[in-house]
Backbone as CSV, one residue per row, in Angstrom:
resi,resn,N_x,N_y,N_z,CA_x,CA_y,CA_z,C_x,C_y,C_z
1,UNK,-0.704,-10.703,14.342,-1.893,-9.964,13.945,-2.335,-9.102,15.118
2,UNK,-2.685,-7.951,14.991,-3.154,-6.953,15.398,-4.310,-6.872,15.847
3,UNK,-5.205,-7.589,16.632,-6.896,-7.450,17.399,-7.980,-7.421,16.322
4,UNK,-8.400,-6.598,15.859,-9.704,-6.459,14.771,-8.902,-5.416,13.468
5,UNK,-7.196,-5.431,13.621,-7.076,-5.119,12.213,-7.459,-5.619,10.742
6,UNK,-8.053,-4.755,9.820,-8.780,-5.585,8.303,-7.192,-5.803,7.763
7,UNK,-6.341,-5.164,7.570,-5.406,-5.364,6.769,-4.306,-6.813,7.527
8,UNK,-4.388,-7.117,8.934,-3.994,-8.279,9.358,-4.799,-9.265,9.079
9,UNK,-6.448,-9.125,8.798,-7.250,-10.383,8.251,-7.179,-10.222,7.019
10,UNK,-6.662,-9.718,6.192,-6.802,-9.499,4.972,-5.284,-10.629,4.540
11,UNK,-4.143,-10.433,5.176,-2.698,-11.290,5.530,-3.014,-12.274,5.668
12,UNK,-3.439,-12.665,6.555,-4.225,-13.908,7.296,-5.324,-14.494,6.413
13,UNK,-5.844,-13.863,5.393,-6.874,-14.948,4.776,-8.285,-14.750,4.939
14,UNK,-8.317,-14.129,6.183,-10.004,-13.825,6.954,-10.732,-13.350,5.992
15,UNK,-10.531,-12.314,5.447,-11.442,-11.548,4.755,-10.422,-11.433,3.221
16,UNK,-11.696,-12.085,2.106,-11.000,-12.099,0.938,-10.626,-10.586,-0.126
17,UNK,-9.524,-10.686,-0.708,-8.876,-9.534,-1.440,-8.524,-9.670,-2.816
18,UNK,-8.750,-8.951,-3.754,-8.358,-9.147,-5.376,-6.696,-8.953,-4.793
19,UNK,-5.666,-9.872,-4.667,-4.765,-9.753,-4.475,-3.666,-9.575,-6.052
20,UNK,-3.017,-8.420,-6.071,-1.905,-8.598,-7.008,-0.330,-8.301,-6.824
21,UNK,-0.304,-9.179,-5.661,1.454,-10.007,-5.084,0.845,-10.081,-3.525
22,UNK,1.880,-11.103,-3.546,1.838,-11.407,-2.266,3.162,-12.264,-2.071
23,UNK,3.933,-12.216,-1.102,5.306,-12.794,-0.670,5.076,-13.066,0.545
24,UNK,6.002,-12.977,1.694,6.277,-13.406,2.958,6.672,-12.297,4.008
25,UNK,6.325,-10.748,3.002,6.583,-9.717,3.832,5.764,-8.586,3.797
26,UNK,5.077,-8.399,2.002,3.966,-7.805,1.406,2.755,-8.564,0.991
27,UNK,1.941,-7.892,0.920,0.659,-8.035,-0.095,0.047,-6.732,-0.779
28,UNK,-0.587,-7.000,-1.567,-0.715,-5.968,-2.650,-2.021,-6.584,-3.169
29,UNK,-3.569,-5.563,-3.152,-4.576,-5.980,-3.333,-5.380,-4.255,-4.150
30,UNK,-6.277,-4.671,-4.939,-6.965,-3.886,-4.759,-7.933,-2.730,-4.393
31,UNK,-7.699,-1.406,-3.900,-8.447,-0.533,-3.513,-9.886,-0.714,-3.629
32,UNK,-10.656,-1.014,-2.261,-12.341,-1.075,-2.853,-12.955,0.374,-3.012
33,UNK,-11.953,1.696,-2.899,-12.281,2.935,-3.296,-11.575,3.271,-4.017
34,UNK,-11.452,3.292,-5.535,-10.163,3.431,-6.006,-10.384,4.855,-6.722
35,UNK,-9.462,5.568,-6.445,-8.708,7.414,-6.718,-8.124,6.944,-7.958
36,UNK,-8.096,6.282,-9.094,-7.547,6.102,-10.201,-7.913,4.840,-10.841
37,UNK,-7.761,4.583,-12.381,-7.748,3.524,-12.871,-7.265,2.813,-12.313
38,UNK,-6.097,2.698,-11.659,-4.742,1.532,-10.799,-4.610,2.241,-9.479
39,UNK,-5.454,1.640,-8.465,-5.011,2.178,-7.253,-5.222,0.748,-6.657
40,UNK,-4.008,0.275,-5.953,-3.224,-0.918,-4.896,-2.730,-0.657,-4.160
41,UNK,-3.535,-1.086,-2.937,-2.815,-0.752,-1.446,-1.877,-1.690,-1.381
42,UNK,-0.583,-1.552,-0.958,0.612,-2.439,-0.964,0.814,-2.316,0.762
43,UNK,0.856,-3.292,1.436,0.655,-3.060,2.585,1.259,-4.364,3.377
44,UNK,2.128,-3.708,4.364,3.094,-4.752,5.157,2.700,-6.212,6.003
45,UNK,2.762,-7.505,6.079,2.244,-8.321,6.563,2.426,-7.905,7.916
46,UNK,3.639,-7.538,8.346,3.694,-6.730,10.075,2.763,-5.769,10.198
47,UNK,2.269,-5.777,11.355,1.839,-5.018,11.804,2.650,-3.894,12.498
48,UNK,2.118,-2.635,11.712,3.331,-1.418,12.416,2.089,-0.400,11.985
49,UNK,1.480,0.435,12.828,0.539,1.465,13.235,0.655,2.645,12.647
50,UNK,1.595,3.161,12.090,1.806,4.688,11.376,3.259,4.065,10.833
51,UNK,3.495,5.329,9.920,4.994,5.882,9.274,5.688,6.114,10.735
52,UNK,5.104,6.877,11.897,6.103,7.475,13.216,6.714,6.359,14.250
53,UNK,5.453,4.527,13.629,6.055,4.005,14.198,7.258,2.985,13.734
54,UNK,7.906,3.462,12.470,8.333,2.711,11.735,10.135,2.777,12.903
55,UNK,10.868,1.780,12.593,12.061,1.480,13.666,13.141,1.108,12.427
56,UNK,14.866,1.601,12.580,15.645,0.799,11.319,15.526,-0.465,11.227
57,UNK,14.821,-1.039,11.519,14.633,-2.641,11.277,13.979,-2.557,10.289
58,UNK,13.189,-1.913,9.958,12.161,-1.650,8.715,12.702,-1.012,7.595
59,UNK,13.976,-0.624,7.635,14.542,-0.273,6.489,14.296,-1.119,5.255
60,UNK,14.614,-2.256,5.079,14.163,-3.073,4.393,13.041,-3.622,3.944
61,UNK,12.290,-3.717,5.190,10.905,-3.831,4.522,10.609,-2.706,3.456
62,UNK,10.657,-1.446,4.214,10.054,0.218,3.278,10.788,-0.143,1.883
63,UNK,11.832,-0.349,1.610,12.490,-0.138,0.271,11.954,-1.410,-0.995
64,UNK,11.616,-2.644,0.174,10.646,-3.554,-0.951,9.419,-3.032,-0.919
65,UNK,8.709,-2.688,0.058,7.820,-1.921,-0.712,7.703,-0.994,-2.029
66,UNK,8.959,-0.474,-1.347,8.569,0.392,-3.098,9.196,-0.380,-4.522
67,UNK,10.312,-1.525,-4.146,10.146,-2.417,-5.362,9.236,-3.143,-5.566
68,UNK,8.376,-3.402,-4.518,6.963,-4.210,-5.240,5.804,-2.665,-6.027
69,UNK,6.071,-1.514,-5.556,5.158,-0.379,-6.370,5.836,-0.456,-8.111
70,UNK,7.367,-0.573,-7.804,7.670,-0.608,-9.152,7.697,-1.516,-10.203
71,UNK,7.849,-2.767,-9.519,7.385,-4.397,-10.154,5.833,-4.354,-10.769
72,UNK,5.016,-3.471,-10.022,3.587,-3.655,-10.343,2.764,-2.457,-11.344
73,UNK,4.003,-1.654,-11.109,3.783,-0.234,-12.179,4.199,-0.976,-13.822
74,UNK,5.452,-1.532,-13.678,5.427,-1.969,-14.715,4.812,-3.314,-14.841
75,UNK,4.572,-4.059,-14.454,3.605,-5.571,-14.665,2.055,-5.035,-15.422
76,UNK,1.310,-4.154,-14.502,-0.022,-3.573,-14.882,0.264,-1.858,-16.495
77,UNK,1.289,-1.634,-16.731,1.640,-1.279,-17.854,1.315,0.218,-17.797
78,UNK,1.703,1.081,-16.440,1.309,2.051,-16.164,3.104,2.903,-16.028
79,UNK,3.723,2.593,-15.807,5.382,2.850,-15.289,5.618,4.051,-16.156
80,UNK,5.967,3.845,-17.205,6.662,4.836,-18.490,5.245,5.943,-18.283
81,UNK,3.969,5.921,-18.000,3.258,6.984,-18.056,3.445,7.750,-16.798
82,UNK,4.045,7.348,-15.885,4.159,8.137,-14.321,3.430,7.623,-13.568
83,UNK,3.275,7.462,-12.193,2.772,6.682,-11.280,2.911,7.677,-9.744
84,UNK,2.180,7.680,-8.635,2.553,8.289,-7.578,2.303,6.810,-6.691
85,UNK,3.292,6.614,-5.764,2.822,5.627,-4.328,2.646,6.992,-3.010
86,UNK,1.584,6.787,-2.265,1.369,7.493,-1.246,1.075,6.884,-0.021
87,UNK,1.870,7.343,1.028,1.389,6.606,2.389,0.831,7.838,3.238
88,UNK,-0.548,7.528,3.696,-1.032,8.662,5.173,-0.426,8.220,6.337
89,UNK,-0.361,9.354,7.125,0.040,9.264,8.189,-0.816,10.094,9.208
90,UNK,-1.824,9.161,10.507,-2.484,9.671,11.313,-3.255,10.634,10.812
91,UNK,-4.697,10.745,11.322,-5.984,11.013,11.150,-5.824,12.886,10.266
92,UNK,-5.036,13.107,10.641,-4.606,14.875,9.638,-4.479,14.286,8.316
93,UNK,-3.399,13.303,8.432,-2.405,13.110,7.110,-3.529,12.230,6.193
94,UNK,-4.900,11.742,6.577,-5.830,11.137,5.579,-5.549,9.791,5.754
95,UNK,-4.828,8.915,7.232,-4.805,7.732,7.288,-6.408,7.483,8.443
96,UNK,-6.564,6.071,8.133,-7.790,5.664,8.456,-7.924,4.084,8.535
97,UNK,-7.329,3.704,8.065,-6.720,2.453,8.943,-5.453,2.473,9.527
98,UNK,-5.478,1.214,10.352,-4.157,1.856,11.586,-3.261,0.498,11.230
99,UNK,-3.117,0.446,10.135,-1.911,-0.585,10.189,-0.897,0.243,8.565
100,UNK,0.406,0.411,8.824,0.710,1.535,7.387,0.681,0.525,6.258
101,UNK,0.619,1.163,4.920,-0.082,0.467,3.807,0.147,1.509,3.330
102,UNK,0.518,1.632,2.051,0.855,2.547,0.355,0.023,2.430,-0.704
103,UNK,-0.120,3.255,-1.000,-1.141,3.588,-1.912,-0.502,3.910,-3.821
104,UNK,-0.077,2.771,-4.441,-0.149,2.643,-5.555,-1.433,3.552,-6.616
105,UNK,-0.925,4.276,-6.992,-2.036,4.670,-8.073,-1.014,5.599,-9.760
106,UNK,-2.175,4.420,-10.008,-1.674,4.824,-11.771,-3.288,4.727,-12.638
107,UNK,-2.227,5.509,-14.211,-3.450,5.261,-15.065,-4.384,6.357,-15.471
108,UNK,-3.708,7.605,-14.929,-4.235,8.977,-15.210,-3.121,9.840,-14.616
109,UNK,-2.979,11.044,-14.983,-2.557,12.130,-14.804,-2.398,12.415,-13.627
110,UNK,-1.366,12.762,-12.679,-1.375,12.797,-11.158,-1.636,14.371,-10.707
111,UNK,-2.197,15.377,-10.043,-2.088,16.425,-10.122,-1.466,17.070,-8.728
112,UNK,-0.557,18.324,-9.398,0.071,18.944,-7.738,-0.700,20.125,-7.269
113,UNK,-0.719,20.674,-5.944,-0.319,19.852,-5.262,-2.023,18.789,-4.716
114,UNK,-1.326,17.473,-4.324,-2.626,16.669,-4.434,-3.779,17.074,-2.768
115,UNK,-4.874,16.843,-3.181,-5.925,17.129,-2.434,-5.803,17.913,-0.604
């Protein structure tokens, strides 16, 4: 865990989350600002600071991530309508917490190009 990261107390238990998955490498909780009917931050139990600091060791992690976006697109019954996952990157790219985490959102119409 990462000093006063929310998304490492959030792993850890500290601070409670509408969680929907959780394994031994992800968790997947509810947006308390949510940009859509279905927006789930899917977000790595490691701690890793941006997309720039991601290393090939993480190959694997990144690619279950996006099978847990697609496990949960179709579980929550959004898949066949289209879905976007989005990750920010550093304070330009609209990130704002510092641990990386994906942004699941379904359940409406996605529009290009986005905001």
């Amino acid at each position: 865990m990462a000093g006063d990261c929310i998304f490492c107390k959030i792993a850890a238990g500290e601070i409670p989350a509408k969680f929907r998955y959780k394994d031994d490498e992800i968790i997947a909780f509810d947006d308390l600002d949510p940009q859509a009917p279905q927006h789930i931050l899917i977000v790595p139990r490691k701690h890793i600071r941006t997309t720039l600091d991601l290393t090939t060791a993480d190959n694997e992690l990144i690619g279950h991530v996006y099978q847990v976006a697609g496990k949960l697109a179709h579980d929550l019954g959004f898949a066949q309508d289209g879905f976007r996952v989005v990750n920010n990157c550093n304070e330009g790219g609209g990130q704002s917490v510092w641990h990386i985490h994906f942004h699941l959102l379904g359940g409406r119409d996605m529009v290009w190009p986005p905001g």
